[in-house]
C-alpha positions in Angstrom: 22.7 -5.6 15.0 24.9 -8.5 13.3 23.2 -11.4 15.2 22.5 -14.4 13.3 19.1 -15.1 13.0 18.2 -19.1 12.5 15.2 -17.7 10.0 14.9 -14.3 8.0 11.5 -13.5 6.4 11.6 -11.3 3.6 7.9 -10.0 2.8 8.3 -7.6 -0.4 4.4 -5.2 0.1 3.0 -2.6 -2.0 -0.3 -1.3 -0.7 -1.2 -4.6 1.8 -1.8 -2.0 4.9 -5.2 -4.6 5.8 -3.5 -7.7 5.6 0.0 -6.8 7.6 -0.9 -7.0 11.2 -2.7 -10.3 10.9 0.1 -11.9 8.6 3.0 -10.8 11.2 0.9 -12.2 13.8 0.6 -15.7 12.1 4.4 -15.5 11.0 5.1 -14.7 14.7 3.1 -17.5 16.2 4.3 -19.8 13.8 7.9 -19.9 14.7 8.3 -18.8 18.1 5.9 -22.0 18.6 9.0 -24.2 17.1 11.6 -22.1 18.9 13.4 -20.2 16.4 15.4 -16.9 16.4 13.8 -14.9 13.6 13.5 -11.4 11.8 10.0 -10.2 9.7 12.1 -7.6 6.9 8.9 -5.9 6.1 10.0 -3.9 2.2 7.4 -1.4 1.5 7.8 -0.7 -2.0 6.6 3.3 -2.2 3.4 2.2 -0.8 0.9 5.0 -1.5 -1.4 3.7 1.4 -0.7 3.6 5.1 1.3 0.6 5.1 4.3 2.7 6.5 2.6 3.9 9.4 1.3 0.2 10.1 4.9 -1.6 9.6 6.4 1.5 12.4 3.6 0.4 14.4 4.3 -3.2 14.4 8.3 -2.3 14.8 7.7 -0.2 18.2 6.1 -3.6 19.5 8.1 -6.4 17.9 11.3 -6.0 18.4 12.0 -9.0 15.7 10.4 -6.6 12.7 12.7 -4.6 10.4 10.6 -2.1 8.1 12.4 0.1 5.0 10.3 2.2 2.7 11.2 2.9 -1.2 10.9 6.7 -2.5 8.7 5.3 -5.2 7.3 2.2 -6.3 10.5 0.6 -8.0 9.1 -3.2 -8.1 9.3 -6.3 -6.0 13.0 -7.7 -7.6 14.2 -4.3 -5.8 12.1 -5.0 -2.8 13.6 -8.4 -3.2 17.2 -7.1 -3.3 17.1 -4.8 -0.6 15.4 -7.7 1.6 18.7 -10.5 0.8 21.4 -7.4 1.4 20.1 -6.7 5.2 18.6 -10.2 6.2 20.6 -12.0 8.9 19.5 -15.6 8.7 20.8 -19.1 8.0 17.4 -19.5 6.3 16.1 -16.7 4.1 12.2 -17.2 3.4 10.5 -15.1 1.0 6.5 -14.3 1.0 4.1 -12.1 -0.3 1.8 -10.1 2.1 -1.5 -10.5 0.7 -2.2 -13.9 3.3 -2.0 -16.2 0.2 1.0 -18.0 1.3 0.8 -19.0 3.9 3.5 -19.3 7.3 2.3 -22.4 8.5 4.8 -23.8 5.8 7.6 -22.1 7.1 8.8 -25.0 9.3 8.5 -27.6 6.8 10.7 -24.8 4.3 13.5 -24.7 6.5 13.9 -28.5 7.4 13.9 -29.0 3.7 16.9 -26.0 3.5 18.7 -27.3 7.1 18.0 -31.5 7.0 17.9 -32.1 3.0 20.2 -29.9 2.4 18.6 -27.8 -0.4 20.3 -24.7 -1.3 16.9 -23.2 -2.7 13.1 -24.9 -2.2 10.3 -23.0 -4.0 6.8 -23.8 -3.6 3.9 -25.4 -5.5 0.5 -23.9 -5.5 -0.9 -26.7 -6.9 -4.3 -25.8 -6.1 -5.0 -22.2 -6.9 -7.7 -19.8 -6.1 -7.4 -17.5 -9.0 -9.3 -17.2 -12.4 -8.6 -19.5 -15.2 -7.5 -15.6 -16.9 -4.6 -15.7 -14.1 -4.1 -20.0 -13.9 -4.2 -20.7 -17.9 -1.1 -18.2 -18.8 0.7 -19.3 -15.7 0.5 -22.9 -16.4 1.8 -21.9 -20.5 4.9 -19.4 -19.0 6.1 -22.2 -16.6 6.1 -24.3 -19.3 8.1 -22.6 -21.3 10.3 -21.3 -18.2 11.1 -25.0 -17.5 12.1 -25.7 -21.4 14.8 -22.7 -21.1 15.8 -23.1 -17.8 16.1 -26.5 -17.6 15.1 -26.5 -14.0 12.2 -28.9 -13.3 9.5 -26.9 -11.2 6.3 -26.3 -11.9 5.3 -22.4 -10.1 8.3 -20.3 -10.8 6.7 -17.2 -10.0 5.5 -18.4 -6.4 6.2 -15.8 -3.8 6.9 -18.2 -1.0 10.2 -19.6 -0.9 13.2 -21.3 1.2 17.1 -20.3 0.3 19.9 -20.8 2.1 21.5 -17.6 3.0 24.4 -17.7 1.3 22.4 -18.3 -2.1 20.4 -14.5 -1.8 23.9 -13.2 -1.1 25.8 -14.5 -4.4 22.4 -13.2 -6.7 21.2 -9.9 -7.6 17.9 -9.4 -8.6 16.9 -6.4 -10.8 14.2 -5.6 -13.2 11.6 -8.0 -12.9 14.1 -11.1 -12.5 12.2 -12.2 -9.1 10.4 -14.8 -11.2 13.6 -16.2 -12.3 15.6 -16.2 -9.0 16.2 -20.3 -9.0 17.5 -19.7 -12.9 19.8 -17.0 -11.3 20.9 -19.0 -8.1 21.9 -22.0 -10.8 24.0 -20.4 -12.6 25.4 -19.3 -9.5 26.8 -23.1 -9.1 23.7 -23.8 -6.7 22.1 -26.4 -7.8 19.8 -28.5 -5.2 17.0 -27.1 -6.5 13.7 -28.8 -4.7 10.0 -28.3 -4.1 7.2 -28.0 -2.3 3.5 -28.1 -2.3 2.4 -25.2 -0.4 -1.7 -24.2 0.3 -2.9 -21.0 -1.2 -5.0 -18.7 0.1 -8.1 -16.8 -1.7 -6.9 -13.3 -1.2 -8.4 -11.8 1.7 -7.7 -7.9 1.4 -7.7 -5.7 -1.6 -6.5 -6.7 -5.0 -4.1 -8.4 -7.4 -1.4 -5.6 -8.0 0.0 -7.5 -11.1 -2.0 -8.2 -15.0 -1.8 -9.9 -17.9 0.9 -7.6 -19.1 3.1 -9.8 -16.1 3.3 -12.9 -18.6 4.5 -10.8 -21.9 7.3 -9.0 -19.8 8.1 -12.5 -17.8 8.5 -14.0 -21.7 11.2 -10.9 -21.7 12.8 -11.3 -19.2 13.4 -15.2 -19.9 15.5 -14.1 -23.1 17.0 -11.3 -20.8 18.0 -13.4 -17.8 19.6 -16.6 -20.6 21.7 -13.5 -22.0 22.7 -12.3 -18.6 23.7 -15.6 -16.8 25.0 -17.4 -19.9 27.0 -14.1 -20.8 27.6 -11.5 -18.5 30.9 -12.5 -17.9 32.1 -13.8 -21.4 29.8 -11.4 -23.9 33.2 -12.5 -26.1 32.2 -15.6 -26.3 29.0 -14.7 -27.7 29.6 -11.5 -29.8 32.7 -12.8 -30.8 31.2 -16.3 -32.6 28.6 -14.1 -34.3 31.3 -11.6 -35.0 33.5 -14.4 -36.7 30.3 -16.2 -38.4 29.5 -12.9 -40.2 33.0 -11.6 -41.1 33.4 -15.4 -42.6 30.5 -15.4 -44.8 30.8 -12.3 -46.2 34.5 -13.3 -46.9 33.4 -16.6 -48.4 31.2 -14.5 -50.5 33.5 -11.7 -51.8 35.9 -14.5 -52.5 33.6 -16.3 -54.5 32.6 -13.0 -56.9 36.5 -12.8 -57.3 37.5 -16.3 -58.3 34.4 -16.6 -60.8 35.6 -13.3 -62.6 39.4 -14.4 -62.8 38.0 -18.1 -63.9 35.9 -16.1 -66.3 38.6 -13.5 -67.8 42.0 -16.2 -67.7 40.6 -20.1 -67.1 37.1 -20.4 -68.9 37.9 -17.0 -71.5 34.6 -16.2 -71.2 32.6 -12.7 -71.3 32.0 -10.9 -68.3 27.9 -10.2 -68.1 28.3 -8.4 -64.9 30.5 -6.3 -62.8 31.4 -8.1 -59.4 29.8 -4.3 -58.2 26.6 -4.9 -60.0 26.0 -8.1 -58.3 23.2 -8.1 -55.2 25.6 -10.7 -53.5 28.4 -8.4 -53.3 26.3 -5.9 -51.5 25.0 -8.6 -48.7 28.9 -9.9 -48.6 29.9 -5.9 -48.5 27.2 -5.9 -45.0 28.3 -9.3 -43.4 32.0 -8.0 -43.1 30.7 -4.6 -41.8 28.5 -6.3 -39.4 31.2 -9.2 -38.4 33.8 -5.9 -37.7 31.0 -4.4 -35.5 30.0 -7.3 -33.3 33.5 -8.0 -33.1 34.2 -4.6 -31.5 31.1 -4.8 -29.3 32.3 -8.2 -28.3 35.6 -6.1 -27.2 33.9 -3.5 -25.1 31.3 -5.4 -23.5 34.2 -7.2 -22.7 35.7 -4.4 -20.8 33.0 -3.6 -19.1 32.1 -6.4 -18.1 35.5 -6.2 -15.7 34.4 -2.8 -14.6 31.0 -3.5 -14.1 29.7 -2.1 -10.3 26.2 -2.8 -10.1 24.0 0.2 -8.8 20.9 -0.1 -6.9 18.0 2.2 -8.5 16.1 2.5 -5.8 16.4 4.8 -2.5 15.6 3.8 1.1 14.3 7.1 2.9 13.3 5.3 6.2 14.1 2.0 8.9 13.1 1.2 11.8 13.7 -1.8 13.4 17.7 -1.8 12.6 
């Protein structure tokens, strides 16, 4: 059961029952035809087709596939997750199961990982068979991925992938942070972070199980994910400086009302025109204190529990096979 595997292949699937015999077929041929020791983790995320039934199938014959099934769809970062928590291989590949990526470049993936020493290789469809509705946004959101991440790849949200498997153990991936699992693995400390130009497939079987609404929420996540791996562990450091910024200028304020009514009334001797009450500036100073005391407490407890945190997983495996 704990063997070490020299390759694990992680396949996150909702609804691909067509397309799953034929792809562990090719993934099968691929590398026992270079001699490797493998696993196929098959992750069927609440499939509502009869992609269970086909992954058991394929389980009771090849003795190198592990299936699990979700209760309910719950995304492919859980899929993901689950995948990198049971996989047993020096090299961890990642795929999607609609035949788009495909396994030929596994070999090429895990030289890069084992000979170049990459802790993390993500692949390039340079030439895509999608619309210009799917290829435009993609091209905008990678952009913009690279500008906040720093991270110089051009196809973040590529399905096929190389890590090394001590990278998919140190991560956790929730939400919808698959797209941003190189972001998360370097701020891990793992930072080889190559590249490859892989072929893609027009899809073969069925239909795109992801829309336009993908690139709003990926924008989302971007913000969420910077928070998260900048902060996570010290939200002091960033609740804190607001905290202090705030508190400060609404002190600076405040002071200000006070010294021009005591220069008024005992240096200058001149007439008061208006209460330091009556003054809009003393109501925005009056805020910026409140608000600096308040970020400075939130500061505190996300603080504490950040010590405390446990993460949880939100999804529930009601059946294996294979393990």
């Amino acid at each position: 059961m704990h063997d070490k595997k020299d390759i694990s292949i992680v396949v996150p699937l909702y609804n691909e029952e067509e397309s799953l015999k034929e792809l562990c077929e090719w993934i099968s041929r691929v590398i026992e035809s270079h001699g490797f020791t493998y696993e196929i983790l098959l992750i069927d995320d609440g499939s509502n087709d009869s992609s269970w039934q086909v992954i058991k199938e394929l389980a009771a014959i090849n003795n190198n596939i592990i299936g699990s099934k979700f209760n309910r769809n719950c995304g492919k970062s859980a899929a993901l997750n689950l995948g990198f928590a049971k996989c047993k291989g020096d090299v961890v590949i990642t795929m999607d199961a609609d035949l788009q990526d495909s396994p030929d470049e596994i070999p090429a993936l895990y030289k890069m990982i084992t000979e170049e020493n990459y802790d993390l290789v993500s692949g390039w469809k340079k030439r895509r068979h999608d619309p210009i509705s799917k290829t435009v946004p993609s091209k905008f959101f990678n952009l913009i991925t690279r500008i906040f991440s720093g991270i110089k790849l051009h196809d973040f949200n590529c399905g096929l992938k190389a890590y090394k498997n001590g990278v998919v153990k140190s991560v956790e991936v929730y939400g919808e942070m698959h797209r941003y699992i190189p972001l998360l693995a370097k701020w891990k400390g793992f930072t080889r972070i190559g590249e490859k130009t892989v072929e893609h497939h027009k899809r073969k079987y069925g239909h795109t199980k992801f829309g336009l609404e993908r690139f709003l929420n990926g924008f989302l996540d971007l913000l969420s994910v910077s928070f998260v791996t900048r902060f996570s562990r010290r939200p002091m450091h960033l609740f804190g400086t607001l905290g202090t910024l705030s508190f400060l200028a609404g002190f600076i304020f405040i002071a200000k009302l006070v010294w021009d009514k005591i220069d008024a009334i005992y240096i200058s001797k001149m007439p008061v025109k208006r209460e330091i009450v009556e003054q809009p500036i003393f109501y925005l100073a009056l805020v910026a204190l409140i608000v600096g005391v308040q970020l400075f407490l939130t500061g505190f407890i996300s603080e504490m529990l950040a010590m405390r945190r446990n993460s949880e997983e939100d999804y529930l495996v009601i059946e294996s096979v294979g393990d």
